[in-house]
C-alpha positions, 0 to 999 in steps of 0.5 A, spaced: 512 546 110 511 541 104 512 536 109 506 537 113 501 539 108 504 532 106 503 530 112 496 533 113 494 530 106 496 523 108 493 524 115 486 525 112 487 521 107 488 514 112 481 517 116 477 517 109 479 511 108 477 509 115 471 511 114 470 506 110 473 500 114 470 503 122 465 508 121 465 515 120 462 516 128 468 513 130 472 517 126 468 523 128 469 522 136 476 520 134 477 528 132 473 531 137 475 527 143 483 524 141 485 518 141 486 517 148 480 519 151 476 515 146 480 509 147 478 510 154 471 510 153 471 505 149 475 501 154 470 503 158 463 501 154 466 494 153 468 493 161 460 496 163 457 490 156 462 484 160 459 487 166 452 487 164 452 480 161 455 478 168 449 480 172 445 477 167 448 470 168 448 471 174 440 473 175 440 466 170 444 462 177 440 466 182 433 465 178 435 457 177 436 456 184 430 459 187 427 454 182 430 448 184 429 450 191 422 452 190 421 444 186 426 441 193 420 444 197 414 441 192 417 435 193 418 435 200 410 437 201 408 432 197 412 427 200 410 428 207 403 429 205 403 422 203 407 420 209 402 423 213 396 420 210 399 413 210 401 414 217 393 417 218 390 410 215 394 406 218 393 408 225 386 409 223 386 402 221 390 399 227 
């Protein structure tokens, strides 16, 4: 019986000492979820933030290309607009 006191005492010592270093919420959910589930949730967090920061870049990607289609477009409108004028006059003129 000593032992596990012991044990327990140092138990609850290692989780007030790292209260200090990780936060006490962590702690908290640690005690009422188990370390497994926690781990898992946590797990879980991290995959869905990368995935966030994914589809973030990718929107960049996608908002960047509707751009530089949208500049090809004003580019090709100008061009032919003046192509168009220059041809105009010079049948005008012929």
């Amino acid at each position: 019986m000593n032992n596990e006191n012991n044990y327990n005492e140092d138990e609850q010592e290692i989780f007030a000492n790292l209260g200090n270093i990780v936060g006490i919420g962590e702690i908290e959910a640690r005690k009422i979820m188990g370390d497994e589930q926690y781990e898992k949730t946590v797990a879980l967090m991290e995959a869905n933030s990368v995935l966030g920061l994914q589809k973030d870049a990718a929107q960049v990607k996608y908002f960047r290309a509707i751009a530089s289609m949208q500049k090809s477009i004003g580019f090709f409108f100008v061009v032919s607009s003046l192509l168009a004028i220059s041809w105009s006059l010079y049948f005008w003129s012929k």
